[in-house]
N, C-alpha and C positions, 0 to 999 in steps of 0.2 A: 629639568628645564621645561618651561610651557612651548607651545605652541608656535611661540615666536624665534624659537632657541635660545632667552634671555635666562639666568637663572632667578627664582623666586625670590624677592627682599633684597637682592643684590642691592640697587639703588637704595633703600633705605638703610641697610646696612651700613655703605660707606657716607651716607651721607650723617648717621648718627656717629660716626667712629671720625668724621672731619668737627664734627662737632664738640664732641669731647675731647680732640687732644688739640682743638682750638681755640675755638668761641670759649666754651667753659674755662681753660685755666687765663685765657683774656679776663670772663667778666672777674677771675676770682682776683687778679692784679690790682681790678679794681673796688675789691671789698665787699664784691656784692655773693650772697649765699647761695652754693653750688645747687642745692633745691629748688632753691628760686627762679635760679638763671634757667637749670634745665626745665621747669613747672612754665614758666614766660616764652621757652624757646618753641617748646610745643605750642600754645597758644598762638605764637607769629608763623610760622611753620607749618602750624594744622591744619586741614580740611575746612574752618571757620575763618580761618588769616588769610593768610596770603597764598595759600591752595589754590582758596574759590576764586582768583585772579587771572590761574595758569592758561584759562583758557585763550587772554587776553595778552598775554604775555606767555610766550613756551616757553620763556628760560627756566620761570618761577616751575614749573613739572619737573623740572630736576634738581631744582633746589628744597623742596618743601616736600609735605606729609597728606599728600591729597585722601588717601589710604589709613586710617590710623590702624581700620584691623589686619591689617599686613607688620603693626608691630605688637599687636596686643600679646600675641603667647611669648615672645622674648621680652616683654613687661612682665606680665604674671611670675616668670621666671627669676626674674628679679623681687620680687615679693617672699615669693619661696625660700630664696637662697637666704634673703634676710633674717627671714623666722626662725632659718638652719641655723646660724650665725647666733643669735639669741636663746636657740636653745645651748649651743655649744658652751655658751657663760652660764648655764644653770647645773641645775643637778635635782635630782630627785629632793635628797638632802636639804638641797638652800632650797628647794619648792616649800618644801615643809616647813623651816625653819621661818618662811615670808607669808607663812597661811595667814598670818590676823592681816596683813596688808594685803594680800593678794584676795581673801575671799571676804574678808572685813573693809576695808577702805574699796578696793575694786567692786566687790557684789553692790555695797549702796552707790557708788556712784552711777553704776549703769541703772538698776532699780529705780532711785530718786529721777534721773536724767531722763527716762524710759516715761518714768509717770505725769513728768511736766512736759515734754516734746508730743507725749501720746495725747494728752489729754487737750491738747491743743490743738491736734489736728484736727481731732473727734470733735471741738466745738466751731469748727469749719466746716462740718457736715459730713466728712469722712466716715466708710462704716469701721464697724469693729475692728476690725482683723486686720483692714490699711494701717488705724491708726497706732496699735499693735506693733506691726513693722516700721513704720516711719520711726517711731518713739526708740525702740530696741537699736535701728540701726543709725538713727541721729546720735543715739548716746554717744556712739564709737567716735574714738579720735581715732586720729593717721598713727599706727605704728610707726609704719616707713619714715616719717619726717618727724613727728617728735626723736625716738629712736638716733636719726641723724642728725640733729639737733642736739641730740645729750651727747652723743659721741663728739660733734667736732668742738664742743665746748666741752668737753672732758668733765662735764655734771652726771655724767653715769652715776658715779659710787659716792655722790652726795644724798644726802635725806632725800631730796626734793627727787633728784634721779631716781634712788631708789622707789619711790612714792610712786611717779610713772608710770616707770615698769611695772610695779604691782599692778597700776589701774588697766594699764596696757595688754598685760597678761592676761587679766581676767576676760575683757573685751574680747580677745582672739579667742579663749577658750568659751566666751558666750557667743560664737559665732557658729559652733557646733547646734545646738539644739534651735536656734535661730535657722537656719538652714534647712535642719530634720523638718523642723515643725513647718516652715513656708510648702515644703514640698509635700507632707498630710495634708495640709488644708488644700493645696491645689490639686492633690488627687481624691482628698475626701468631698470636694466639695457643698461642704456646710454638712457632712455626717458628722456623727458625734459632737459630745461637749468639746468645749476648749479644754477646758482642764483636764482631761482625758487625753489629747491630742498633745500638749504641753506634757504633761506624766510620761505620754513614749516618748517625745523627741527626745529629751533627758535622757531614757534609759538606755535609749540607742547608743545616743553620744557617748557617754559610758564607757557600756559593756566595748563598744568599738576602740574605744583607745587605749581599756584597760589592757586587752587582747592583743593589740598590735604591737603595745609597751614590751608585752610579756614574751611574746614570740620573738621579736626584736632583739632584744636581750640575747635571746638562745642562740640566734643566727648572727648578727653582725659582728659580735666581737668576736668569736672564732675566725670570721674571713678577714678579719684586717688583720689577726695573727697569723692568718697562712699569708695573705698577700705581704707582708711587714717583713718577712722572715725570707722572702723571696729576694727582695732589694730591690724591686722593678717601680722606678716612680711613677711612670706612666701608668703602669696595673693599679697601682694606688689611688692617683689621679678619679680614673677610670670608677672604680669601687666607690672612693667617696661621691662621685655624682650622681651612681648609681640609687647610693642609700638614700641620697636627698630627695630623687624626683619617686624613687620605688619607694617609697616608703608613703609619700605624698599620693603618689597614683593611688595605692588603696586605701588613703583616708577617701580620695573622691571616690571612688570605685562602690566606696561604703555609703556613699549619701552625704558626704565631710566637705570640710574647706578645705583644700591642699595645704595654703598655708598652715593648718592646724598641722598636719602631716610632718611637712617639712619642721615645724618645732620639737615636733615628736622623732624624729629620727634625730637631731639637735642633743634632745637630751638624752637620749639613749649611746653617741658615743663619745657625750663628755662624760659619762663614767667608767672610759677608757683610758688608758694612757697613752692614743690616737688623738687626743683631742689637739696636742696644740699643733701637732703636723696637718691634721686637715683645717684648721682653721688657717692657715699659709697657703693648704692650695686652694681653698677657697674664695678665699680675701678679693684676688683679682673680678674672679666670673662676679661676685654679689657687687663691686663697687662699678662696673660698667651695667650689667643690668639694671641695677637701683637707679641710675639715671634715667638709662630706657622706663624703666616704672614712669616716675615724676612725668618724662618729654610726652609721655601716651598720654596722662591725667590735663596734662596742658593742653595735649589735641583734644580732650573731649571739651572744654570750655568753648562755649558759643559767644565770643563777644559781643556778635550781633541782638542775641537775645540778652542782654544787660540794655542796651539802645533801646531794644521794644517793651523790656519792661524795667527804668530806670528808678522805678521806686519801690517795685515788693522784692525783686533779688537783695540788694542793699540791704533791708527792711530785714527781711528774712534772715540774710548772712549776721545782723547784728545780733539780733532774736537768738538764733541757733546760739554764738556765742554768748549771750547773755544769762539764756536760761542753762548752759551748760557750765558756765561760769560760776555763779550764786550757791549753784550743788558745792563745785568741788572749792570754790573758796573757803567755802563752811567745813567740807572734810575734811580737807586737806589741813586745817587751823585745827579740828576737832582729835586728829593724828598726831600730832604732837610738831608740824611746823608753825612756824613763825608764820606774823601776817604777811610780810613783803612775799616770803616763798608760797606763802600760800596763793595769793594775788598772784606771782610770776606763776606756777601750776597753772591756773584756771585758765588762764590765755594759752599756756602753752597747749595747754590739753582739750580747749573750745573747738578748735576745729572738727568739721566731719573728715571716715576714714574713707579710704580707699574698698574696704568689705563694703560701702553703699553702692557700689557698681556692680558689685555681684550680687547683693542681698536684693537691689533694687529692679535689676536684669532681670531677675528668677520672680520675681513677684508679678512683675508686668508679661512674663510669658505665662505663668498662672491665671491671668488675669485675677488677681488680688488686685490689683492697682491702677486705679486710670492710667493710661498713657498721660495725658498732660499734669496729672499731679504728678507722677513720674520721673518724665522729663525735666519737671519746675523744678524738682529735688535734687535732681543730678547736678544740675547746673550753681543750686545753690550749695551744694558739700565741692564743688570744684574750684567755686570761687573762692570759699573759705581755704582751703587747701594750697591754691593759689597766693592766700595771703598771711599764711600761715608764718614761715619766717619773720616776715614783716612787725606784725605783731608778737610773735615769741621776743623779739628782741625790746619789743614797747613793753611785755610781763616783767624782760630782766631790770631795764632800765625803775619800773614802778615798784620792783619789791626790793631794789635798794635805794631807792629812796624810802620806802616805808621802812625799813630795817632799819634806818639810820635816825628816824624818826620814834619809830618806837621802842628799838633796840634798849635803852637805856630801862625799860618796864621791863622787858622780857626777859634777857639776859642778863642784866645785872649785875658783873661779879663781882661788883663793891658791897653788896648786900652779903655779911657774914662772913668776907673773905681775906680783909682786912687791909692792909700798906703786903700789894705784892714786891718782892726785892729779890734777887739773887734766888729764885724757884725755879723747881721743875715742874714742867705744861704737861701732862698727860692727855693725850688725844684715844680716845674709847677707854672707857670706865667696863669693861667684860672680867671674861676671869685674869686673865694675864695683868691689865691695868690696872684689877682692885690690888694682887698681889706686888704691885709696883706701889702702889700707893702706901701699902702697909709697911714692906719694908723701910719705904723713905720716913715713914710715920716715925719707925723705931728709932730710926736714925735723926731724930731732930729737925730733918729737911722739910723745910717750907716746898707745897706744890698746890696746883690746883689743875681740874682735871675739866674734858671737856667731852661730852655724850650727845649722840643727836637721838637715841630711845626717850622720850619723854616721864615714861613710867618709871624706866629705872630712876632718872633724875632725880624725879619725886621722890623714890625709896632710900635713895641715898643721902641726900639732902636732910630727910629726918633723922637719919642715925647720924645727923654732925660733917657728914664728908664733904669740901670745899669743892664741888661740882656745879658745870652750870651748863643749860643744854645747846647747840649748835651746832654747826660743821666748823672742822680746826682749819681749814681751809679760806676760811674768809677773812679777810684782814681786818674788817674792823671790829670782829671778837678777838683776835690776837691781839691788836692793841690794847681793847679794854682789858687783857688779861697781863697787860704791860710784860709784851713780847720780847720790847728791847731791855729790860733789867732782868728776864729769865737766865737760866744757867746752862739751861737745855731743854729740849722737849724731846717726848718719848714718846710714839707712837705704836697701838698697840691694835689696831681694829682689824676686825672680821675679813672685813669686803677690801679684797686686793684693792680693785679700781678705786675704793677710798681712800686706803692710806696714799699710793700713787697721786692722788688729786692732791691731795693735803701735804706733801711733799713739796710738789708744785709750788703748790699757795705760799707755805713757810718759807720755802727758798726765796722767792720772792721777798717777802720781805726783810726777813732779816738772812742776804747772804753766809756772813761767817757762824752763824751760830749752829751749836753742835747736835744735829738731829741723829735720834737711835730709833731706828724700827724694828717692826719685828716682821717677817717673812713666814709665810707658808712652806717655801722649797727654795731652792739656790736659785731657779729661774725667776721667780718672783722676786727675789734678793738681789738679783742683778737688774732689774727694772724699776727697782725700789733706790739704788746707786746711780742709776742712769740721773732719775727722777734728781739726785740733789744729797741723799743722805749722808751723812758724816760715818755711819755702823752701821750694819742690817745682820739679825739674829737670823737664819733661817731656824725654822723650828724642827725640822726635819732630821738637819744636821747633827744639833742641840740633842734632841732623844735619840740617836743613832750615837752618838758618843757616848752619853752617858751607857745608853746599851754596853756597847763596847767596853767601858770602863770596867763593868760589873764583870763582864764576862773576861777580862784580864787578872783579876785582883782572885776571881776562882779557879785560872788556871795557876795559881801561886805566884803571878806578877807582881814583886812590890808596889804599894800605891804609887810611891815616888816616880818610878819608873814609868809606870800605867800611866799618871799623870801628865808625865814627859811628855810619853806619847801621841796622847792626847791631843794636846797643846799643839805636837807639830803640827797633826792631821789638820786641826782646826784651823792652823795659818795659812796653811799648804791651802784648804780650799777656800778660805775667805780673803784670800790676802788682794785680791783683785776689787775686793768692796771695802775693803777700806784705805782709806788716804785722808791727810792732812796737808793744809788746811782743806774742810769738805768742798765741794764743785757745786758753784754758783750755777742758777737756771734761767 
């Protein structure tokens, strides 16, 4: 309690907690995006709205945000918990598995993005090292709101989602030596070369995460098995928020972005089998804070300064997305999307992030950076951010219309595919799909199969295979693939969140028809049944049986028998994922 006996944030507390379980699901009745609403609420709300009024009006001091830094570190905290949250869906494994996107499609887009934003400032008289940071930290999009954006649109586990994330990834992980290197140059001041200076930040970054990974490792999953084994939710509770903000404390503690931190603790207990229980106790603290984030980004926009300078903010915000646009349109087509998706990408991913408040913070206490170039920057990565939704939805709306326009070049599957009738759709051409495809081969049956890897495409296409590349999820390649005379579709991909999507999508349009997926685990099987499917294989299941089988038939079990049993088990656990006719979405 201060001084007065009030407690600290009280008031902004409740006045963000009347806001969220009011104002927010009002504007959302009205269709307007929770991002949005909460990114606008801070704006009218903030220290630049209707704040600067209170004096004139004392109701408005208890309605508004005269204070933003009395919500900044319960913002930041929402940032944090987000990065935990995304790392929680990775895994070392799928890091690996995403290197050509992750450090191929993400490295050139901040590079390219880095060298047009840098070299522009630089011909506005900027020195070196400003134009440097401006460049590096313009490249960045909004995690936090693309991110929420591909979630409430359930485009995660599509190409274009995955795409993202990869560029998204990379960004957060160039925010480490971005960081390292502001804070050498602001205490080397103009010692040493750059490239010298640039050579340690890296090795810092590094050696720091590799470290923390590894230690990490040793310690965390042993305490969520002693605390697991306890049964205490609360301890549990307790420990996951522990790992999130400990683990983040000493990325900053090292010279790091917390956010980085908070990833890294992400990925380290989703190679537990903790992952989907902290991700539930999670869920709540990230989706109240993540608002708090946005309603803070809102209080920092100065309306007033749009009024004083009504032609270069504009000017500039179009700029920003234009020069970051033209990059990732080009790679993101050069990747293997379409032009619509690629178009939809480039809007989605134009905006400046949220790392420019800190990146830009830290430079201007360095003195790297004028204060009024600065400030001008702040204001234009806020308004962009600000209008970020707006335009993500004007990307969706332009990449299908160009999809629909060029789709017939691209896609094509009248090209070598023949009069489709009475086939089976195969959605991901990987290992499981090619051996779906062969046996149908054997069997006479007409199919044709649908892969969003570009290169495989390409590979398979020469050896004769009826493949064409897309997401199965979008209705007007299902048509072209004449969805309504199919027999069935079989879906067999990677990326839980995609076959989920694509579930979705099919169900959608053709109700009764009889979808078969294939599942990672029975939880993912049941999510997969939720989603619409007619069958879902867990694979889990599937090699646990067969295990069994073998191991029956060598304790002298006749097959017949072994079989039997088999069979029961398999009903016994599946019998809740399967039903006829399948359940409409």
């Amino acid at each position: 309690m201060d001084a007065h006996g009030s407690i600290p944030f009280l008031k902004e507390i409740i006045l963000f907690l009347a806001l969220s379980g009011v104002l927010i699901p009002l504007l959302g009745r009205l269709r307007i995006n929770p991002v949005l609403g909460f990114l606008s609420v801070g704006a009218v709300l903030g220290p630049y709205g209707l704040a600067s009024h209170a004096d004139a009006w004392p109701l408005l001091s208890w309605l508004t945000f005269a204070r933003p830094e009395d919500v900044e570190f319960l913002a930041e905290l929402g940032v944090i918990f987000l990065m935990f949250m995304i790392g929680l869906e990775m895994s070392v494994e799928r890091l690996w598995s995403m290197r050509r996107q992750v450090f191929g499609l993400g490295g050139l887009q901040v590079a390219l993005s880095a060298a047009a934003i840098g070299g522009l400032a630089w011909s506005f008289g900027n020195a070196v090292e400003a134009s440097v940071i401006l460049g590096v930290v313009l490249a960045f999009s909004s995690t936090a709101i693309v991110m929420q954006l591909l979630i409430q649109r359930r485009e995660l586990g599509t190409p274009l989602g995955q795409a993202a994330f990869a560029i998204l990834l990379f960004q957060d992980l160039a925010v480490v030596p971005l960081l390292v290197l502001i804070s050498i140059l602001g205490a080397a001041a103009g010692e040493g070369s750059f490239a010298v200076l640039l050579g340690s930040a890296l090795l810092k970054g590094v050696l720091t995460v590799l470290a923390l990974y590894l230690i990490g490792r040793r310690v965390i999953r042993p305490l969520f098995h002693q605390i697991a084994s306890e049964r205490q939710p609360d301890t549990f509770t307790a420990l996951t928020l522990l790992t999130t903000l400990g683990v983040a404390t000493l990325t900053w503690a090292a010279g790091l972005s917390m956010a980085l931190g908070a990833l890294l603790a992400g990925l380290i207990i989703a190679e537990t089998e903790f992952r989907h229980e902290v991700e539930i106790t999670i869920e709540p603290f990230k989706g109240l804070l993540m608002g708090l984030f946005f309603m803070s980004v809102g209080m920092g926009i100065d309306l007033r300064a749009l009024l004083a300078e009504p032609l270069w903010i504009p000017l500039s915000v179009l700029g920003l997305l234009a020069l970051k646009g033209l990059v990732l349109v080009v790679l993101l087509r050069r990747f293997g999307l379409s032009w619509g998706r690629a178009a939809e990408g480039s809007l989605l991913l134009g905006q400046g992030g949220e790392f420019a408040f800190i990146v830009i913070g830290l430079a201007l206490g360095f003195g790297l950076l004028g204060r009024e170039i600065g400030q001008f920057m702040l204001i234009v990565v806020g308004v962009s951010m600000l209008c970020a939704p707006v335009i993500a939805r004007l990307g969706q709306t332009l990449g299908n219309h160009l999809d629909r326009r060029l789709a017939p070049a691209e896609t094509a599957p009248e090209t070598g595919l023949g009069e489709l009738q009475g086939h089976v759709i195969i959605a991901g051409f990987g290992r499981v799909g090619q051996m779906v495809a062969q046996m149908l081969a054997e069997q006479g049956i007409p199919f044709v199969a649908i892969e969003s890897d570009a290169k495989l495409v390409a590979q398979q296409r020469k050896a004769g295979m009826p493949l064409v590349f897309g997401d199965a999820s979008r209705p007007e390649l299902l048509r072209k693939l004449r969805i309504d005379r199919a027999q069935s579709v079989v879906l067999t991909m990677d990326h839980t969140a995609a076959a989920e999507h694509a579930v979705q999508g099919i169900r959608r349009l053709m109700p009764m028809l009889r979808i078969i997926a294939r599942a990672r685990d029975e939880r993912h099987a049941l999510r997969l049944r939720d989603a619409g499917a007619s069958v879902v294989v867990p694979e889990t299941l599937e090699s646990g049986l067969q295990l069994t089988g073998w191991v029956l038939e060598s304790l002298g079990v006749p097959p017949e028998a072994s079989l039997r049993l088999l069979e029961q088990e398999r009903e016994r656990r599946i019998v809740a994922l399967r039903a006829e006719p399948p359940a409409t979405a």
